[in-house]
C-alpha positions as CSV (number, residue, x, y, z in Angstrom):
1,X,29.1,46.9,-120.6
2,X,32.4,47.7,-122.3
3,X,35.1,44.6,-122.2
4,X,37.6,47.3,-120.3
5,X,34.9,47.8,-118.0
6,X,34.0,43.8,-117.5
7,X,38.3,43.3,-117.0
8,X,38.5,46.4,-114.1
9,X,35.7,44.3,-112.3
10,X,37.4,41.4,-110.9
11,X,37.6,39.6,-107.7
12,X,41.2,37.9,-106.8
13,X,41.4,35.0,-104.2
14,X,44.8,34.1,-102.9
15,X,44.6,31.0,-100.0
16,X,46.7,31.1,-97.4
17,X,50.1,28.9,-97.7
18,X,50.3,25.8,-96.1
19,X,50.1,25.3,-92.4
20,X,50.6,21.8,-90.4
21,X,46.7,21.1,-90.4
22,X,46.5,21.7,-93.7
23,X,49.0,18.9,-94.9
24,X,47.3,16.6,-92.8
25,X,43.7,17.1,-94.0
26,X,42.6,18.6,-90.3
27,X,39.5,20.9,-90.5
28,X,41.2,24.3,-88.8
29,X,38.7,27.4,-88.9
30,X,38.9,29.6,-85.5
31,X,42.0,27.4,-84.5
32,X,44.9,30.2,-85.2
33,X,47.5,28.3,-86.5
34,X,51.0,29.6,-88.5
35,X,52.5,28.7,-91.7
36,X,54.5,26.2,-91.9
37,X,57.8,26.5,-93.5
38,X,56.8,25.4,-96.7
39,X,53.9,27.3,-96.6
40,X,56.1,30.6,-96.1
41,X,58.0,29.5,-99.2
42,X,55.0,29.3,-101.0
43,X,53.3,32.2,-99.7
44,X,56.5,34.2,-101.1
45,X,56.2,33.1,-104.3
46,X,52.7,35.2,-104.8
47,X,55.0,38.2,-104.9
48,X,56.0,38.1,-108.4
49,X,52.3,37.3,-109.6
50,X,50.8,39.7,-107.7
51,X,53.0,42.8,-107.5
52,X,52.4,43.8,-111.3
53,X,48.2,43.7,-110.5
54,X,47.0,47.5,-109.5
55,X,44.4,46.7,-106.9
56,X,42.3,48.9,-105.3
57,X,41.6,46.7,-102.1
58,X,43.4,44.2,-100.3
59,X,41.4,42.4,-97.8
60,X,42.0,39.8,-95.2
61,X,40.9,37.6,-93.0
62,X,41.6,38.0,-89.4
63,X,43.6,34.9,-88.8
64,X,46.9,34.8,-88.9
65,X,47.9,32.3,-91.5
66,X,46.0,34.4,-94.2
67,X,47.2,38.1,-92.2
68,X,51.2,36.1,-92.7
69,X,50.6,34.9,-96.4
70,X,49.5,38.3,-97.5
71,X,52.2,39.5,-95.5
72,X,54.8,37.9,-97.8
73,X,53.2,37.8,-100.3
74,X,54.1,42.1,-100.3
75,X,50.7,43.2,-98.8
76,X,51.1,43.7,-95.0
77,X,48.8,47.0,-95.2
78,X,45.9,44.2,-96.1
79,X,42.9,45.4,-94.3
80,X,41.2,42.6,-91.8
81,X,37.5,41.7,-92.7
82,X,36.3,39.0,-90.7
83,X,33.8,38.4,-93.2
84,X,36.9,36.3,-94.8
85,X,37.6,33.9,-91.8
86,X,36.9,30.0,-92.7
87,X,33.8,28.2,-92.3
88,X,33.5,27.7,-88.9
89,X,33.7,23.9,-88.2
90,X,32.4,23.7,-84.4
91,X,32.5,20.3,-82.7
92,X,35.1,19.3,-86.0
93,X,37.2,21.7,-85.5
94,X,40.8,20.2,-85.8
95,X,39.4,16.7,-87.3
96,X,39.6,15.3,-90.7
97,X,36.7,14.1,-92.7
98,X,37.4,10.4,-92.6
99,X,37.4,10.9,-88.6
100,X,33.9,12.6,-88.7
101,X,32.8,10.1,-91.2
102,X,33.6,7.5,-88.4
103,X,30.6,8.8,-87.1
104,X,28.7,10.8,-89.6
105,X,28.9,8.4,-92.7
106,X,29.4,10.6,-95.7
107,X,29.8,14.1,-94.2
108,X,30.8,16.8,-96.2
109,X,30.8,20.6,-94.7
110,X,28.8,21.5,-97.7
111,X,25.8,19.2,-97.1
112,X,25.7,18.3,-93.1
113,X,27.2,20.9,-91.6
114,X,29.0,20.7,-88.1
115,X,27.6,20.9,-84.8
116,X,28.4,24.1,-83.0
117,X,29.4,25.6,-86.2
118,X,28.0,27.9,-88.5
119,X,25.3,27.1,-91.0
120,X,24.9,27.9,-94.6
121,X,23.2,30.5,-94.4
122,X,25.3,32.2,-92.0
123,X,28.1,31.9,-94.3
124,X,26.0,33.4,-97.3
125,X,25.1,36.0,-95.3
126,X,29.1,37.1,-94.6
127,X,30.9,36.1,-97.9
128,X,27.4,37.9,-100.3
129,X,29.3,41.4,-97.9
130,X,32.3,40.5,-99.0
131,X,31.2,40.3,-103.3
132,X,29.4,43.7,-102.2
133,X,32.5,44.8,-101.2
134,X,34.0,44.2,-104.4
135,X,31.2,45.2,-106.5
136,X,31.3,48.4,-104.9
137,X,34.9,49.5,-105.9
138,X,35.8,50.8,-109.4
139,X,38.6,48.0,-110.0
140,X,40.2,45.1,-108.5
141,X,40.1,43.2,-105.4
142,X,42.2,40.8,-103.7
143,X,41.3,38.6,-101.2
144,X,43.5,36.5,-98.8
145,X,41.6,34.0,-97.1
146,X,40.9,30.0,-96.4
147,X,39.9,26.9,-98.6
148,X,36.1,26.3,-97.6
149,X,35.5,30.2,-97.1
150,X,36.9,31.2,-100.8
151,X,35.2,28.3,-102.5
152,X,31.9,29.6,-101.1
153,X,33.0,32.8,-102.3
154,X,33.3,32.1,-105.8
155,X,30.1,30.5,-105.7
156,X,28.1,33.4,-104.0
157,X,30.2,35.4,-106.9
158,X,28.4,33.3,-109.2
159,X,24.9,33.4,-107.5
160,X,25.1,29.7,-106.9
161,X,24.1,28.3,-103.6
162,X,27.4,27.8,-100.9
163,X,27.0,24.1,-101.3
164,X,28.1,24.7,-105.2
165,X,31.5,25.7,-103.9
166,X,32.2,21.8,-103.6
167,X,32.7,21.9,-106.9
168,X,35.8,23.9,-107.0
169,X,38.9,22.3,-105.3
170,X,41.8,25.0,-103.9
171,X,45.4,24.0,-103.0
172,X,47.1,26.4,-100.4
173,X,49.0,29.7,-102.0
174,X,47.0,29.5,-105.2
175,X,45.3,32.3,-107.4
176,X,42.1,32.4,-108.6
177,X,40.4,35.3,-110.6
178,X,37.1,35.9,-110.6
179,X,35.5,38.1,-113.5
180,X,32.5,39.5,-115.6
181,X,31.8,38.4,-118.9
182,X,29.1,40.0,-121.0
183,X,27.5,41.0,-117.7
184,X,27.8,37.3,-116.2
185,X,30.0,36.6,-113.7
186,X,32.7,34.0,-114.0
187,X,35.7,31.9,-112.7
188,X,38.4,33.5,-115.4
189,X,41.2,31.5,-113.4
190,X,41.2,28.3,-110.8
191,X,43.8,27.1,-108.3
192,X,46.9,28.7,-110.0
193,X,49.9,27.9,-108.1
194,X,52.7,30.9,-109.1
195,X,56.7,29.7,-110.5
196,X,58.9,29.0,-107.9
């Protein structure tokens, strides 16, 4: 594989900008909330990193806090993919993790799951689609989507188990490039928030 072939093969992850459960820590997968006003700001500020990057699909998920932030971001012809939509949380839907911990002493999403929600393997199944998807295309990809659902990603990327994707922490209306190298693929870039 040629290094101009191994840079056209990338996968780009933008989360979605900040919306009121998100500042306060509250799990929020099918719940559709908006952006809040500082997570507008933010989302606009992916314009300038983003509008110089040719890419040959823009994907989305459904919901409408990642549908605004690429939206502002300068890609409203993003094309939905519910394959993108966040980890559904079930019975936690709305909570935070100390407040399931009340209950569940040392839950994480990534080793108990949530009642009523999906399982691991039901997230596999969607996000290995979506790094089909982007294998499948001669160039670059970017991806709007949610915290849990593109840390999963990148680990499905890297053919490491969904739980791996603990590992990677993601602030709202970041970056992060995923990439080839010598036929492996790689995080390039992690949790790059763009210049105001």
């Amino acid at each position: 594989m040629s290094r101009a072939d191994e840079v056209e093969d990338q996968l780009w992850l933008v989360r979605h900008g900040q919306t009121e459960w998100s500042a306060n820590g509250r799990h929020t997968s099918t719940t559709d909330l908006p952006l809040t006003e500082v997570g507008e700001a933010a989302a606009r500020t992916l314009v300038g990193p983003l509008s110089d990057v040719d890419f040959v699909q823009v994907l989305t998920s459904p919901r409408r806090r990642a549908v605004h932030t690429a939206e502002l971001a300068g890609f409203a012809h993003a094309e939905l993919d519910e394959d993108l939509a966040e980890w559904a949380y079930g019975d936690y839907e709305g909570l935070t993790t100390p407040e399931i911990r009340e209950t569940v002493p040392g839950w994480s999403v990534w080793t108990h799951g949530s009642p009523g929600g999906e399982t691991a393997q039901q997230v596999t199944e969607r996000l290995d689609r979506v790094v089909a998807r982007a294998r499948a295309v001669d160039g670059k990809t970017l991806v709007f989507a949610h915290g849990h659902s593109l840390r999963a990603l990148a680990a499905r990327w890297m053919g490491l188990d969904v739980s791996e994707g603990r590992l990677f922490t993601l602030d709202t209306s970041t970056i992060s490039i995923l990439g080839v190298d010598r036929g492996t693929q790689v995080v390039r870039h992690w949790n790059v928030a763009p210049s105001s």
